[in-house]
N, C-alpha and C positions, 0 to 999 in steps of 0.2 A: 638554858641554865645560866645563871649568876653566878655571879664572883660574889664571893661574902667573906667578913673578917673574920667571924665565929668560926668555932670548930665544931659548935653544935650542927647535927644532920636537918637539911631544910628538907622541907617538902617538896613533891612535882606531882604534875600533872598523873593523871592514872592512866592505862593505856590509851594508844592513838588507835582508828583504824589501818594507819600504816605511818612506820618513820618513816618523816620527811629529811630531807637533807639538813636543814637545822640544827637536826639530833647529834650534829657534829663533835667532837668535844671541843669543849673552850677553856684556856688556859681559868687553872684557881675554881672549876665547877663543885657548887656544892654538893655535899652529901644526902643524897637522898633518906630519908627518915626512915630505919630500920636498925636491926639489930647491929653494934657498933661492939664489938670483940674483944676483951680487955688485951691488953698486949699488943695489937694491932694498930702501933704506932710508927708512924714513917718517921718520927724521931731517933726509935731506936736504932736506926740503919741511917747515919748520916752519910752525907757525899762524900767526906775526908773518908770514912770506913768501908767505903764499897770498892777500891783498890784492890784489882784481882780477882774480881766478881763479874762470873755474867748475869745479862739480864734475859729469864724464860720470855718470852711473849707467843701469845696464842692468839691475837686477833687481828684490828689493823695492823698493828706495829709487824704482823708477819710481811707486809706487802714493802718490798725493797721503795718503792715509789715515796711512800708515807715516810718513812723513815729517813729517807734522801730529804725530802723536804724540809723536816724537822732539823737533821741533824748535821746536812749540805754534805754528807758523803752514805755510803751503803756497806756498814760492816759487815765483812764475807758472814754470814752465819752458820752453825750448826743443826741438826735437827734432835730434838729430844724430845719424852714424854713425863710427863706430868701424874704418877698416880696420885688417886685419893681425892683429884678434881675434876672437873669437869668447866666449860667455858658456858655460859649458859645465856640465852635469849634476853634478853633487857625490856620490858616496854617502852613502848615511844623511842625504840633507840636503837641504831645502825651497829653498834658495837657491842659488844658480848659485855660478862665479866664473869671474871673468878671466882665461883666459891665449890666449897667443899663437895667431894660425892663418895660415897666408899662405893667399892669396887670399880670404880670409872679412874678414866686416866684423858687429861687435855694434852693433844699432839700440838707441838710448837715447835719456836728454836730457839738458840741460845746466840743472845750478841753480848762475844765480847771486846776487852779492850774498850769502853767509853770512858772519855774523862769527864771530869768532877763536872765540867761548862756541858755537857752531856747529859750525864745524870739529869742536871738541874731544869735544863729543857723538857727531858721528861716527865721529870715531875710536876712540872707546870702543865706539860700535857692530858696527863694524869687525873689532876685534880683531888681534890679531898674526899670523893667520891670512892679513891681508891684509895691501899695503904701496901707501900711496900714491907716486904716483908720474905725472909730466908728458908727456900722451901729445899728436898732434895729432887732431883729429876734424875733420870737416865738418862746419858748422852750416847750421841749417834754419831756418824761420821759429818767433817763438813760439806757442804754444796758445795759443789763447781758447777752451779748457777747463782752467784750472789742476785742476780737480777731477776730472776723468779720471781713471779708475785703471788700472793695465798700461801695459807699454809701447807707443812709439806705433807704428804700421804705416806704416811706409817702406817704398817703393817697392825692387826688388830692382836695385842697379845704379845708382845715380847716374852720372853724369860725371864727378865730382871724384874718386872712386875713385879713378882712373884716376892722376891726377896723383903726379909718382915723390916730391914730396915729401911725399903722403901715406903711399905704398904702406910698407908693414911696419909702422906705427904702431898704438900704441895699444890697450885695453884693456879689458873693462869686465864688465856682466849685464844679460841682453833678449835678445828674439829676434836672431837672426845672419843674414844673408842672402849671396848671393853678388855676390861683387863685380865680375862682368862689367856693362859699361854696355846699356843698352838702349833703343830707343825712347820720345821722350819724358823719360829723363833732365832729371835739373834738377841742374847744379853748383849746391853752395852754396859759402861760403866758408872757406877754412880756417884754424883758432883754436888755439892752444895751452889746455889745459886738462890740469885735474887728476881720475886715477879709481884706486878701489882696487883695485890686483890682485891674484889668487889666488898663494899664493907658491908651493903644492906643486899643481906645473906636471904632475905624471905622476900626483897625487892627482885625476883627474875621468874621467869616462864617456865615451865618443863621441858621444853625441847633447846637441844642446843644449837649454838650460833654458826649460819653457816658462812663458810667463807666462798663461795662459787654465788650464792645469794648477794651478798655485798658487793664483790668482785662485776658482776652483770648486772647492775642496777643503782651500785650508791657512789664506786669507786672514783671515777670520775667527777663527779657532784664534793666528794670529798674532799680530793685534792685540791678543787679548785677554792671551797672554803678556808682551806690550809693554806695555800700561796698569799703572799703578803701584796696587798691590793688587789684582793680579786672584790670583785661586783656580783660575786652570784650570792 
């Protein structure tokens, strides 16, 4: 992927027989050519307005490793879910994205507390490929693992799913579970927060992204793409 000035969505390649580590994301990556969401503008949530916001993530960005990289520390995280989305397979691509699913819900965390020189790395992270944007989630208690890596394994079916002011919300990258309640259930509470979604919504696979797949095959490949001077 290229860096381009346009905001128009470029093209790529159609699937690989398997991502290569390449697939890595690169700061300013275009958007791939699909459907492009009116309102689905990362303008309307600037850096000065995201004060007091966390950010959902569901895929690399769960792995404390990736994010130490990026951001040269590891904000303690929380765990949350996601309904109304799912994290989904990419072609030719190591990393998930966000789009819509009813009745599905993407298991993530919540980092808060980044400043604006934060945000702004991610967003370069990110690329144009994706668009932030204000979803609701269910929050969980924090880790006391900040160093965990993957995302975290929530339970299939909370309680709070359930709730209509959750239901079709939201967005993200992680495992996806179903969203029927079940035995034992534990509503958490429900937060306004910020995650980046995939914008070419017909550009993913059926099956979703996994993180144990990555984690045993790309992670290492990854970060070293990520560190500044690396040769791989």
């Amino acid at each position: 992927m290229t860096a381009t000035e346009s905001n128009q969505p470029a093209p790529v390649p159609g699937p690989t027989p398997g991502p290569g580590v390449g697939a890595v994301k690169k700061a300013g990556a275009a958007c791939p050519a699909s459907t492009d969401k009116a309102g689905w503008d990362r303008a309307s949530v600037p850096v000065a307005g995201r004060s007091g916001l966390a950010l959902f993530v569901y895929g690399t960005l769960t792995f404390g490793d990736i994010v130490e990289v990026l951001l040269g520390r590891r904000p303690k995280p929380s765990t949350a879910m996601l309904p109304g989305w799912r994290a989904a397979r990419l072609p030719g691509r190591v990393y998930p994205g966000l789009v819509p699913a009813a009745g599905r819900a993407a298991a993530g965390r919540l980092l808060s507390g980044l400043s604006e020189s934060e945000w702004a790395v991610l967003d370069d992270f990110e690329g144009d490929a994706y668009v932030l944007r204000p979803v609701k989630v269910v929050a969980r208690g924090r880790t006391d693992c900040p160093d965990e890596v993957g995302a975290p394994a929530v339970p299939g079916g909370w309680s709070g799913l359930k709730d209509p002011a959750v239901a079709g919300a939201g967005a993200g990258t992680g495992a996806s579970t179903s969203a029927g309640a079940g035995p034992g259930s534990e509503e958490g509470p429900v937060s306004v927060a910020l995650t980046y979604v995939w914008r070419a919504v017909d550009d993913v696979l059926d099956d979703d992204w996994d993180s144990d797949w990555f984690e045993s095959r790309w992670l290492d490949r990854y970060l070293a793409r990520l560190r500044p001077h690396s040769d791989v």
